[in-house]
C-alpha positions as CSV (number, residue, x, y, z in Angstrom):
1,X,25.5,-25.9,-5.0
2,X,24.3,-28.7,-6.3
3,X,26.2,-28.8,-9.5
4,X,29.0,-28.0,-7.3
5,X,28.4,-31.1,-5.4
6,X,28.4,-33.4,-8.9
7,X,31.4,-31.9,-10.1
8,X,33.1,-32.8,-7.1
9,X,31.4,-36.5,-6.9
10,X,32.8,-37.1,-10.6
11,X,36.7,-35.9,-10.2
12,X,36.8,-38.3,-7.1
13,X,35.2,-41.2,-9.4
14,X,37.7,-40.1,-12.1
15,X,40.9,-39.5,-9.6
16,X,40.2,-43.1,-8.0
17,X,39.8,-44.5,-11.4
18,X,42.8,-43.0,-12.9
19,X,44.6,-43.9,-10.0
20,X,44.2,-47.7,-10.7
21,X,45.5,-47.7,-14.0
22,X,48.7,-46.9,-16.0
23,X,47.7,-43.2,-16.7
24,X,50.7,-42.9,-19.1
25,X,49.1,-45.9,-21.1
26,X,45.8,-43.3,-21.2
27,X,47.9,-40.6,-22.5
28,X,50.2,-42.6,-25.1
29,X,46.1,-44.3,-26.7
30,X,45.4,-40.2,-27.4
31,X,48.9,-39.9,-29.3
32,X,48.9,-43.6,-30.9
33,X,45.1,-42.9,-32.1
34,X,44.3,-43.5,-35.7
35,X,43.9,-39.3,-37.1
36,X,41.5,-40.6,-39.7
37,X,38.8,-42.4,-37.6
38,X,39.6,-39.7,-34.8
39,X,38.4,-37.3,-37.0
40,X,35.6,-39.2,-38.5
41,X,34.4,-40.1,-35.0
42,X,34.2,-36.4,-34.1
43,X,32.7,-35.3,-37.3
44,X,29.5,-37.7,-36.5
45,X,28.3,-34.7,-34.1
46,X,27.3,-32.8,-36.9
47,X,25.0,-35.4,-38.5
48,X,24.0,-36.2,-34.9
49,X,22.9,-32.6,-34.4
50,X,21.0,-32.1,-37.9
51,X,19.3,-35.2,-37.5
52,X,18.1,-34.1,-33.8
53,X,16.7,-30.7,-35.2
54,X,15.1,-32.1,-37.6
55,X,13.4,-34.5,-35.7
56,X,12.7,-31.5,-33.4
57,X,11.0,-29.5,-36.4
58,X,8.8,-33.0,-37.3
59,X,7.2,-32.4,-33.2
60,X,6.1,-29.1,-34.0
61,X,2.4,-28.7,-35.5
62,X,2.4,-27.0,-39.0
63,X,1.3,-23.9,-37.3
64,X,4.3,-23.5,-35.3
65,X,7.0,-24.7,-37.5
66,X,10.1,-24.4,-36.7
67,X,13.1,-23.4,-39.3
68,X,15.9,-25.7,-39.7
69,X,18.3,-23.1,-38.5
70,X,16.6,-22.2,-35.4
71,X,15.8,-26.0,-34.6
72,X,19.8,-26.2,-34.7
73,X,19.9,-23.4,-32.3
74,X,17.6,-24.7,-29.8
75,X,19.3,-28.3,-29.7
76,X,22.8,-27.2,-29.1
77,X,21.3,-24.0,-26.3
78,X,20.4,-27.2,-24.7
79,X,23.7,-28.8,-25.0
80,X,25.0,-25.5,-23.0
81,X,22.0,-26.0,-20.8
82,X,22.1,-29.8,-20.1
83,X,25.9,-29.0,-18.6
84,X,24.8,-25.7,-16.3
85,X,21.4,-27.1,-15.2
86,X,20.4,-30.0,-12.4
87,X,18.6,-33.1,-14.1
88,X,18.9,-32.5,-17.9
89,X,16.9,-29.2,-17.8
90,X,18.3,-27.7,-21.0
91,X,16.3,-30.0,-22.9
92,X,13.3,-29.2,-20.4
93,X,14.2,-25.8,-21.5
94,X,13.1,-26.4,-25.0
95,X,9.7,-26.0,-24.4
96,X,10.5,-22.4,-23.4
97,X,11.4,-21.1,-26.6
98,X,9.3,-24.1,-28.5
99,X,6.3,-22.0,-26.7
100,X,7.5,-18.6,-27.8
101,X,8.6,-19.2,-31.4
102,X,6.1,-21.3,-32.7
103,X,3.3,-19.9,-30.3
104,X,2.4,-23.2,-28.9
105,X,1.1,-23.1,-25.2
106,X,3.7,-23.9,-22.2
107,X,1.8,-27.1,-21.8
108,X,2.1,-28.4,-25.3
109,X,5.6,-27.5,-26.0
110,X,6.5,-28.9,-22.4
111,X,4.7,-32.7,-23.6
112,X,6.9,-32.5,-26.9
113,X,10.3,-32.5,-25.3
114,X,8.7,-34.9,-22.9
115,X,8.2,-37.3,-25.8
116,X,11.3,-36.4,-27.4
117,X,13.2,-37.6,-24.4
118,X,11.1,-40.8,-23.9
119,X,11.5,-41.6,-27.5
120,X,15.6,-41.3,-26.6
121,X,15.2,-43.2,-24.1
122,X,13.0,-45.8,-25.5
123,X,15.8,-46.0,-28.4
124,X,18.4,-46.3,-26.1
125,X,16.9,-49.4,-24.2
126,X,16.0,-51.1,-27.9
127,X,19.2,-51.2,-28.7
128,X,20.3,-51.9,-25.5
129,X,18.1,-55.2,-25.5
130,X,19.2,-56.5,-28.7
131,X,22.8,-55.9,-28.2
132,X,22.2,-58.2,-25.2
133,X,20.2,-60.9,-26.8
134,X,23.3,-60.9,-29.6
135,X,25.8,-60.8,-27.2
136,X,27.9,-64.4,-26.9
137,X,29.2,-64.4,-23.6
138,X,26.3,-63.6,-21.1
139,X,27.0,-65.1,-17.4
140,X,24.4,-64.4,-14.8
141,X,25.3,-60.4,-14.4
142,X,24.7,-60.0,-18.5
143,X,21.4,-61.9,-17.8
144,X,20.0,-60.0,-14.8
145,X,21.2,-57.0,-17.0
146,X,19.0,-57.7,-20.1
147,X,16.2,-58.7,-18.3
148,X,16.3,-55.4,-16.1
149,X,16.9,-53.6,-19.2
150,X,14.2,-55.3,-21.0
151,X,11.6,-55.0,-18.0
152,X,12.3,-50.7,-18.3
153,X,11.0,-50.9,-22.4
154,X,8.5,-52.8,-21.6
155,X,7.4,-50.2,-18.9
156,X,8.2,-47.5,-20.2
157,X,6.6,-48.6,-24.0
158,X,3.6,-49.5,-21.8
159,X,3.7,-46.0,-20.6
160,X,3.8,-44.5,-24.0
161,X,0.9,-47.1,-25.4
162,X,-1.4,-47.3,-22.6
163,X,-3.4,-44.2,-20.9
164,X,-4.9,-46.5,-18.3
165,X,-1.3,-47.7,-17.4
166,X,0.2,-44.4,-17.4
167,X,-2.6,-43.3,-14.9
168,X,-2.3,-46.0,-12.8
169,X,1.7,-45.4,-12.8
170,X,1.5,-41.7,-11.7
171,X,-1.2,-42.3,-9.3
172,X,1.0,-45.3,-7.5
173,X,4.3,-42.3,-7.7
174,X,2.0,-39.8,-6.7
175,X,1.2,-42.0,-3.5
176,X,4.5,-42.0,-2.3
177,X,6.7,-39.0,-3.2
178,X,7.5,-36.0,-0.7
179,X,5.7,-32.6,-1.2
180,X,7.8,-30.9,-3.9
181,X,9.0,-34.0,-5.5
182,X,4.9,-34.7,-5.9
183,X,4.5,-30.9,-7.9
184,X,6.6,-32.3,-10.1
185,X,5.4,-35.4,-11.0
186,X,1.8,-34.2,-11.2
187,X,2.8,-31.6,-14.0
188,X,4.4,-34.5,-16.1
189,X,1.4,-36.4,-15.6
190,X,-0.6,-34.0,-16.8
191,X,2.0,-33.0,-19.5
192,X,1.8,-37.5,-20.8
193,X,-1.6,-36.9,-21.3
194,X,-1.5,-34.2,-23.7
195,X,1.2,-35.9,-25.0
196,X,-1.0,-39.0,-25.1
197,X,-4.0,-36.6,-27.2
198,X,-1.4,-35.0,-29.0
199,X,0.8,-37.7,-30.5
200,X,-1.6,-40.2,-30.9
201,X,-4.0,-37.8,-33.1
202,X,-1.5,-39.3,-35.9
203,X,-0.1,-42.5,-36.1
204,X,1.9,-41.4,-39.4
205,X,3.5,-38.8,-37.5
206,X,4.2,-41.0,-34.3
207,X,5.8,-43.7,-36.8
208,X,8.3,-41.2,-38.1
209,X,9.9,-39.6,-35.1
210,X,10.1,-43.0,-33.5
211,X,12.0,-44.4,-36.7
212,X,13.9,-41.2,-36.9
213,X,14.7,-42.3,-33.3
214,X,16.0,-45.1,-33.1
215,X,18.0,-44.0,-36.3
216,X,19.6,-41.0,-34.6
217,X,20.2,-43.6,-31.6
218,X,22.5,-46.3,-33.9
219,X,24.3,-43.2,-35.2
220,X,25.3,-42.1,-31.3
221,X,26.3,-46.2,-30.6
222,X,27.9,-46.1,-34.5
223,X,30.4,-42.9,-33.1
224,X,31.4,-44.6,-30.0
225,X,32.6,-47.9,-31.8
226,X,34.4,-45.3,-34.3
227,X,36.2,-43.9,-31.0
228,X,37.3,-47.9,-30.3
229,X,39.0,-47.5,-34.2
230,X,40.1,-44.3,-33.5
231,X,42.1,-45.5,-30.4
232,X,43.1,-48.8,-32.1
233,X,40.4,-50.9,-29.9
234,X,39.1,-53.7,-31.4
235,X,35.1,-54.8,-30.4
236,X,32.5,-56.3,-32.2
237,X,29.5,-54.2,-33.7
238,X,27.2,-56.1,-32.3
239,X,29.2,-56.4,-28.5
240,X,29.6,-52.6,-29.1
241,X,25.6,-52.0,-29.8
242,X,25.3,-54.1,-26.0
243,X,28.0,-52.2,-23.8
244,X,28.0,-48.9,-25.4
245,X,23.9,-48.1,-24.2
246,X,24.8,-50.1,-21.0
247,X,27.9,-47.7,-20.2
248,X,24.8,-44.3,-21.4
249,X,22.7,-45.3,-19.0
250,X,25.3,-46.0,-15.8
251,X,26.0,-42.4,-17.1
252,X,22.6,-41.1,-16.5
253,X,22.5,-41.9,-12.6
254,X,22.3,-38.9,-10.3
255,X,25.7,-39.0,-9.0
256,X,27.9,-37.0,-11.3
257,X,28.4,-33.9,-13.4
258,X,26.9,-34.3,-16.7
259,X,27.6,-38.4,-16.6
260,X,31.3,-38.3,-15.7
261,X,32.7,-40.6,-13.7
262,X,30.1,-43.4,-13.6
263,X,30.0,-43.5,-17.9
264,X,33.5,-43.6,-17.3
265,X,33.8,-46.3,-15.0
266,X,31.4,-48.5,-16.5
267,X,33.0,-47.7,-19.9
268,X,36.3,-49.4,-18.2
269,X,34.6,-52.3,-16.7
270,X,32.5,-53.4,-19.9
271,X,35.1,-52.3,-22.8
272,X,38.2,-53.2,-21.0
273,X,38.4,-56.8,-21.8
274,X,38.0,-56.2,-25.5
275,X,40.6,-53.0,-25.5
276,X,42.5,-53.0,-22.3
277,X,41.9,-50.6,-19.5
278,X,43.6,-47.6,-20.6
279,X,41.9,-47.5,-24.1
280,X,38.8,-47.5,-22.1
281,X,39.5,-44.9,-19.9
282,X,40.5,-42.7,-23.3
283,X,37.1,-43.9,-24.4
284,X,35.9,-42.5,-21.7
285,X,36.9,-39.1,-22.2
286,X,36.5,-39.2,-26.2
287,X,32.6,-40.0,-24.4
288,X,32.1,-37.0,-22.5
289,X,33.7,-35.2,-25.5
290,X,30.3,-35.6,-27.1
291,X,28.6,-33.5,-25.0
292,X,30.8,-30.6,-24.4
293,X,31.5,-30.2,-28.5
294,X,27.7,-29.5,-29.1
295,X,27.8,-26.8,-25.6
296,X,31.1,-25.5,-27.2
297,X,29.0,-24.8,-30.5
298,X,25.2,-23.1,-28.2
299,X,27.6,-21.1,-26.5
300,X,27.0,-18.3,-28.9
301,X,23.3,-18.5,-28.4
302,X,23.2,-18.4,-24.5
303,X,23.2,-14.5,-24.1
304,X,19.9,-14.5,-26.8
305,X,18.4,-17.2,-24.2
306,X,18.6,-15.7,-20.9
307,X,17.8,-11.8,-23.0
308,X,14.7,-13.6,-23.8
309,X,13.8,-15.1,-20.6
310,X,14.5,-11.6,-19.3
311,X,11.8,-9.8,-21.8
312,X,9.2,-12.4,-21.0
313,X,9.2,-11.2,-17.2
314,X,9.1,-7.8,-17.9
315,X,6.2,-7.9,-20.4
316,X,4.5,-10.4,-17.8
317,X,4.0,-13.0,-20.6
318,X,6.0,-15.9,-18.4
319,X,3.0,-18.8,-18.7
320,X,3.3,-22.1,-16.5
321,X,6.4,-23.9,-18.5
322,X,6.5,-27.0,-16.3
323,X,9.9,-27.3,-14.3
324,X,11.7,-24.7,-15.9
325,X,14.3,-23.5,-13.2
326,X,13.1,-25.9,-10.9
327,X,15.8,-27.6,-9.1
């Protein structure tokens, strides 16, 4: 229902956004789109997918390796997931098959998709913040943006640096969330502190899944100013490196299906001066095109997921895996 409820949240944003601008001028940027950088553009999903599962296979402790195949396989199973599940549980899912394949326990496998996602998101708001710092033509809304932006890394690098921060953060949160929303949040607490043990143990390994990180991060940013070229936009790499995490994040608030409708609105307000509404709307979609290519392409592996699932109820084996199925 609840999904139900997003989907319905989005169209209206996109209907009352399509509705104040020239939707033929969206339609004629698709057929007046450069083919070579249109293609290019789309082709980056593949390196952004093998660099993801490979980062995925560096998490995993030698004993539970992970092939390079079935890394793949998990990483676009949670693409499928991400757009079927509340709150980004496909990559919560992870940990599921993480657990069974590399015979890790649920709480371990749980805290290495926990710090795969807060190294995205740490890489998101770094290159957020020095897009802003480059960016020329900052009035007071591009200034309370970068210091809001730059206030989250610092939190949230505090929270990845510092135990005694991170317990003083969850305890505060603890304090003041309702009964179920409190279940959660004590799980993940105790899921960053074996995080914490885990991924501290060695600073060699830490150092290369956050480079790889940030990496994979300037290759998502590098795809969205090759849809700009691919619809004849024009922006500046550096403007682009600014807008395009700023435009990610509005689509990560909890108001829409998978993003839609508030990435696509802020894509128009931040790119439209440089490319003109319409472009921007046709950004938009080429945008939400990067997530439904990599569920197009887990599809295949979705029966095997829920067969699996299945098996582990019957044979009793289902362990505590942290918010799986939780809505």
């Amino acid at each position: 229902m609840k999904r139900l409820i997003s989907l319905v949240v989005s169209l209206a944003i996109l209907a009352v956004l399509y509705y104040k601008i020239d939707f033929s001028g969206l339609l004629a940027a698709f057929r007046h789109s450069d083919p070579f950088w249109m293609v290019t553009s789309m082709a980056m999903i593949v390196p952004l997918t093998l660099f993801t599962s490979w980062r995925l296979q560096q998490l995993m402790p030698r004993k539970g390796q992970l092939g390079f195949g079935e890394a793949n396989k998990l990483i676009l199973l949670a693409s499928v997931l991400n757009l079927i599940l509340p709150s980004k549980m496909g990559d919560i899912a992870k940990s599921y098959f993480m657990r069974n394949k590399g015979g890790l326990s649920g709480s371990l496998a749980f805290s290495m998709v926990v710090f795969e996602k807060v190294c995205d998101m740490l890489s998101l708001l770094l290159w957020c913040v020095f897009g802003l710092l480059m960016y020329r033509q900052k009035d007071a809304l591009f200034w309370t943006m970068t210091a809001g932006v730059g206030a989250c890394l610092l939190g949230s690098l505090l929270l990845l640096a510092s135990t005694s921060f991170a317990h003083f953060f969850f305890d505060t949160a603890l304090r003041f969330a309702p009964g179920k929303l409190g279940g959660k949040l004590e799980k993940l607490k105790e899921a960053w502190e074996e995080m914490h043990r885990y991924f501290w143990a060695s600073k060699r390994q830490l150092a290369k899944i956050a480079l790889t990180s940030i990496f994979v991060w300037y290759l998502h940013l590098l795809q969205i100013w090759m849809f700009v070229l691919a619809l004849k936009g024009s922006i500046p790499v550096l403007q682009n490196l600014a807008l395009a995490p700023l435009a990610l994040l509005a689509g990560l608030l909890p108001l829409g299906f998978a993003g839609v409708g508030t990435r696509d609105a802020a894509l128009i307000y931040f790119y439209g001066p440089f490319t003109g509404k319409e472009v921007a709307a046709a950004l938009g979609v080429l945008c939400t095109s990067r997530y439904i290519l990599p569920a197009l392409g887990g599809l295949p592996f979705l029966k095997g997921y829920y067969q699996a699932m299945a098996e582990a109820r019957k044979k009793g084996r289902e362990e505590e895996t942290p918010l799986v199925g939780a809505e």
